[in-house]
C-alpha positions in Angstrom: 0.0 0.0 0.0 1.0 3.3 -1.0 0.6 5.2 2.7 1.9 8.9 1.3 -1.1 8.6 -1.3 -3.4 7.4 1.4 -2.1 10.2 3.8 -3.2 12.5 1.1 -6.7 11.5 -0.3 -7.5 11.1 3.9 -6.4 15.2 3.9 -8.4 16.2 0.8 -11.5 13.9 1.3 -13.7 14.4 3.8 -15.4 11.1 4.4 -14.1 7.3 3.1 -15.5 3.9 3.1 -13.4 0.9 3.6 -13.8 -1.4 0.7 -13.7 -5.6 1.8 -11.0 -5.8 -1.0 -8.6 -3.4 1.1 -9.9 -0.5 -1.1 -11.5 2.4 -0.4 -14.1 5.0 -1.9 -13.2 8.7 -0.6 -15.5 11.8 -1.1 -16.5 15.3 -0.8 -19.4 17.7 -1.3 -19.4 20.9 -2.6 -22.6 23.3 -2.0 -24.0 24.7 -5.6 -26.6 27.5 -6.1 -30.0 26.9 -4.9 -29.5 24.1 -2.8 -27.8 21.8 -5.2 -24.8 19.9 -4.2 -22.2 18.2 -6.3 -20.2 15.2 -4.4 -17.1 13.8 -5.9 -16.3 10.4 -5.5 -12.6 8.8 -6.2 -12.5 4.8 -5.4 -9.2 3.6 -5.5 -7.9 -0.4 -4.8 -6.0 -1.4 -1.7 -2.4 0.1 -3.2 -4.1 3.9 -3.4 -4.4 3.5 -6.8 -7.1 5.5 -8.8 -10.1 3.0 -10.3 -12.7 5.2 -10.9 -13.2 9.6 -9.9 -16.8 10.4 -10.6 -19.3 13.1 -9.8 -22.9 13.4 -8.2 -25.0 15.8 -8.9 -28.1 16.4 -6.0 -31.2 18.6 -6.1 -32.7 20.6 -3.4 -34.5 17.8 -2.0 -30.9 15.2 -1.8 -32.2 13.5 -5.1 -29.4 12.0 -7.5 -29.9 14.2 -11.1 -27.0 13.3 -12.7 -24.0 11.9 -12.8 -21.0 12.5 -14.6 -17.8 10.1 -14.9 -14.6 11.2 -15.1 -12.1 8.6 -14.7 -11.3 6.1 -16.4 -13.0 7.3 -19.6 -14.8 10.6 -19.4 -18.4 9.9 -20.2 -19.9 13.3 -19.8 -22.8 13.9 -17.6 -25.8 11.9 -17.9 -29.4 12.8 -16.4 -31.4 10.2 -14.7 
């Protein structure tokens, strides 16, 4: 395991989730306009190594609107 890189995502994440694999899935919310909120989501495998950096988009009312993946393959944002 990589412990610098996992020293970092723990300083610019706010919250993580231990995986059962040894991974983990790290995120952050940002506050929008309105009452929208945007949380970005990085999962990485048990070495700290990026598998997937996505975002969340969330009305008013908490409710997933979009989402829009970044990493591996930038997929745009897509409405639900």
């Amino acid at each position: 395991m990589n412990n610098n890189q996992r020293t970092k995502n723990e300083k610019e994440f706010d919250i993580w989730i231990q995986k059962e694999d040894g991974g983990r899935i790290y995120s952050f919310e940002v506050a929008g306009k309105l009452g929208w909120k945007a949380k970005y989501l990085k999962e990485v495998n048990k070495e700290e190594i990026n598998i997937r950096f996505w975002q969340e988009i969330y009305d008013q009312n908490n409710i997933l609107k979009e989402i829009h993946e970044k990493y591996p393959l930038d997929k745009g944002h897509q409405k639900l």
